[in-house]
N, C-alpha and C positions, 0 to 999 in steps of 0.2 A: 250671507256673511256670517263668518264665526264671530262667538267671543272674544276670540281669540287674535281675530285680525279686524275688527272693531275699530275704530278710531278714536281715539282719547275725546276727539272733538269734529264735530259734522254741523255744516252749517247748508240748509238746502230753500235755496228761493230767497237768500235774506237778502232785504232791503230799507233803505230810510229815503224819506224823501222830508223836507224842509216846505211847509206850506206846500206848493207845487213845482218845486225843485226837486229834483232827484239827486242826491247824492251819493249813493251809490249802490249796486244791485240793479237787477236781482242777482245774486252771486251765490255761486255753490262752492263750495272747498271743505277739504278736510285734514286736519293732523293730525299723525299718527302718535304713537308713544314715541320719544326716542327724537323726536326732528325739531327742528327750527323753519318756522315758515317767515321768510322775508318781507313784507307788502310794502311795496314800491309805487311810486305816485310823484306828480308832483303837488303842488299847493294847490288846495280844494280837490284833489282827486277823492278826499272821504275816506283819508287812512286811518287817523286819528277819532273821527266818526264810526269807523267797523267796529276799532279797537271799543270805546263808550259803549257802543251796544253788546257788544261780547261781555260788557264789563257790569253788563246791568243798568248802566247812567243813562242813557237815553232807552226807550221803547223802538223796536224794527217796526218798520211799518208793515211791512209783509217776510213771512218767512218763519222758519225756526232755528234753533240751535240746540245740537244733542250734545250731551257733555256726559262720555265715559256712561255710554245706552242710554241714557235716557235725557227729557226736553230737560234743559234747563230753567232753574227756580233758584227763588233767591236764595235757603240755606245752602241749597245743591252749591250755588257760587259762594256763597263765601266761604265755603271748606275747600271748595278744589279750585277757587280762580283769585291769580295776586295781581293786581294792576299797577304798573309803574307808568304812570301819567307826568304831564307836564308840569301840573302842582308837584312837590314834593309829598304831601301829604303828612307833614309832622309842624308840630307845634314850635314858633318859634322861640318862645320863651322858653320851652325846653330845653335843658340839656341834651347831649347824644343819647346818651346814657338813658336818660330819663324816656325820650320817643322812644326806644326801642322796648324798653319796659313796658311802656305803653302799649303799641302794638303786639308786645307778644303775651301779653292779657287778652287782648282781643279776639287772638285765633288761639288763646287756649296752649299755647306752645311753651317753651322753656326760659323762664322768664329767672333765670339764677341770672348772680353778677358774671361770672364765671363766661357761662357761654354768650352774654352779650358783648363781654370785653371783646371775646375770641373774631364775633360777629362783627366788629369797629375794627380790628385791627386786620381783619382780614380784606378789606377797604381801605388799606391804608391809614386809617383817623384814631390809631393807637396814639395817646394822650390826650386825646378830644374828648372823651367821655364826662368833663365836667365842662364844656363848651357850649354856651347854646347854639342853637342852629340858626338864631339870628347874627350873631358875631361869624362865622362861617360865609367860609364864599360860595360863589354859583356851584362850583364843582365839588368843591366841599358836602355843599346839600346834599347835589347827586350821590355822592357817593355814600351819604346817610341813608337815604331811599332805597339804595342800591345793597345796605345793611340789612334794612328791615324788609326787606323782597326776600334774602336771604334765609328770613325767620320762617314764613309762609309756609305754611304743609300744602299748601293745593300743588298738584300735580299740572295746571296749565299758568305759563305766565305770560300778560299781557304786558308789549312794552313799548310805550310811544317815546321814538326817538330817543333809548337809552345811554345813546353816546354824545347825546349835548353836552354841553361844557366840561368835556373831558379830555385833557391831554391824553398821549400816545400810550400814555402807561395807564390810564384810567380807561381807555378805549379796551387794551390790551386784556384787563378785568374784564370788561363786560361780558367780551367772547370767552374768558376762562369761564368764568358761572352759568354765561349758558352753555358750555360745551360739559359743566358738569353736572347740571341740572338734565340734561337731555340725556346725559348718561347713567343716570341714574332713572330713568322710564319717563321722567316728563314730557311737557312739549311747551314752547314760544312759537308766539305772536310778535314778530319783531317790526315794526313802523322804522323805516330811512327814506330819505333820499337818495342813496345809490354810493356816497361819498366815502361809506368805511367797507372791509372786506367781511367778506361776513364770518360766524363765529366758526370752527373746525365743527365735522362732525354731520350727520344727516340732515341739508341745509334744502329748502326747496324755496322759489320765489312767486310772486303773485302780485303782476301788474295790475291796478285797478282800472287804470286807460287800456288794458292791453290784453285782459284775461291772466289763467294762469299757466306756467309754464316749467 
């Protein structure tokens, strides 16, 4: 295999198992630059579980994970991997304003008022910037989360169920940022149930009951 046709991300024999449960694996898959991978399941199928381990949070019990040639490590993940989890991941006594400064301290990124306003209103939450994210609703949050994903330089983005509590027009987002994140070389990791369409653009799916396909 070239350089060149390489996958952003290779996952070969990965597995976790729970005490002596198995939840999912052994599982091989890979993403290219450029795609969206779907992973489809129902509850307890271990979607959200891949996503954790891909993310670093939990340990695989067997297997590995290549990320952009080589095994993945923790700084290796936190420059090239953004996890959009079922936490929000931001401080509630925060302002918007303020989370997003925060995280773009953390990966190092462009933390002027300028492009964080740019990054709220581009989610909609143009005026929210002195709001905190406990005054804020379910989808509100999301779509803070969905700001600060925004900021992340890593080129793979992990995302469990990123159309929770979003109306049609916050759904709508989602698939715009990943169809322009993918178009710009990246790749997602997307967690659903089956119930939204998925985002435009090199889209492929990956039943955990069912293989991939």
């Amino acid at each position: 295999m070239t350089a060149t046709a390489q996958p952003l991300l290779l996952a070969q024999g990965l597995s976790y198992h729970r005490n002596q449960d198995r939840i999912f694996g052994p599982l091989d898959l890979q993403v290219p630059a450029g795609e969206a991978l779907l992973v489809l399941g129902g509850n307890g199928a271990g979607k959200t579980t891949l996503l954790r381990v891909l993310a670093g949070l939990l340990e695989a019990t067997a297997g590995e994970a290549i990320l952009l040639g080589r095994p993945v490590d923790t700084d290796h993940r936190a420059r090239e991997v953004a996890y959009l989890g079922h936490r929000h991941g931001h401080k509630a006594e925060l302002t918007a304003l303020q989370n997003l400064r925060h995280a773009a301290a953390l990966h190092a990124a462009d933390g002027g008022t300028a492009r964080l306003e740019a990054a709220l209103a581009a989610v909609g939450l143009a005026g929210y910037e002195d709001t905190t994210a406990a005054r804020m609703s379910a989808g509100q949050n999301k779509r803070l989360a969905l700001a600060r994903l925004s900021l992340h330089p890593g080129r793979l983005w992990l995302m469990d169920e990123p159309y929770a509590n979003l109306d049609l027009e916050g759904i709508a987002l989602v698939d715009r940022m990943i169809a322009a994140h993918t178009g710009r070389g990246g790749a997602a990791l997307i967690t659903t149930h089956g119930a939204y369409a998925a985002p435009p653009g090199r889209v492929r799916t990956l039943a955990l009951d069912g293989g991939a396909r």
